[in-house]
N, C-alpha and C positions, 0 to 999 in steps of 0.2 A: 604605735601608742599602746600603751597597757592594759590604760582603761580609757571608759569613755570621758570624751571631753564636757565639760561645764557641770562636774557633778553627777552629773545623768548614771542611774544601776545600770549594772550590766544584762538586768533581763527587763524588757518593757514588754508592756500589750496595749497596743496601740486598737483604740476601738470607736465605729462612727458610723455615720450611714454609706452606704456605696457608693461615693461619688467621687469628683476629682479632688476636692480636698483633700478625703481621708489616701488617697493616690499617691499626691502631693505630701502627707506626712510617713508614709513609708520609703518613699523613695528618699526623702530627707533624711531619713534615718540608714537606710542603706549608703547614702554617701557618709555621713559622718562615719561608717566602718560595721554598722549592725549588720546582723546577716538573717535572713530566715530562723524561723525555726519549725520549723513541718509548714503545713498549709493554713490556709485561715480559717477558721470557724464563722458560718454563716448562718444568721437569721433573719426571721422575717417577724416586721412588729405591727404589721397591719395596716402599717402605713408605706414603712419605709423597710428597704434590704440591709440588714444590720452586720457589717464586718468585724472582727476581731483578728490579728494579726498579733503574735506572740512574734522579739525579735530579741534576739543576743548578742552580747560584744564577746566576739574571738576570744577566746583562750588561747596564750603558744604555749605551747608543750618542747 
């Protein structure tokens, strides 16, 4: 596939507290074909561990 399926850009940032949800929506998005893009960016909001995850659909060359 080209690009991503249902619309979706080809670069998200997927972002939320540290838990199994936000888990659960990166791995979703690695199945539909996204791939990493470097590591996540992490903070802290005084309450909660705050993730951010930057993720890309493949280019073929």
């Amino acid at each position: 596939m080209s690009t991503p399926p249902d619309g979706l850009p080809v670069y998200r940032v997927l972002t939320g507290p540290d838990d199994a949800a936000f888990c659960h929506r990166v791995s979703e998005a690695l199945s539909l074909g996204y791939e990493l893009h470097q590591g996540p960016a992490v903070t802290f909001s005084g309450e909660n561990v705050i993730v951010a995850q930057a993720l890309v659909w493949p280019t073929q060359s």
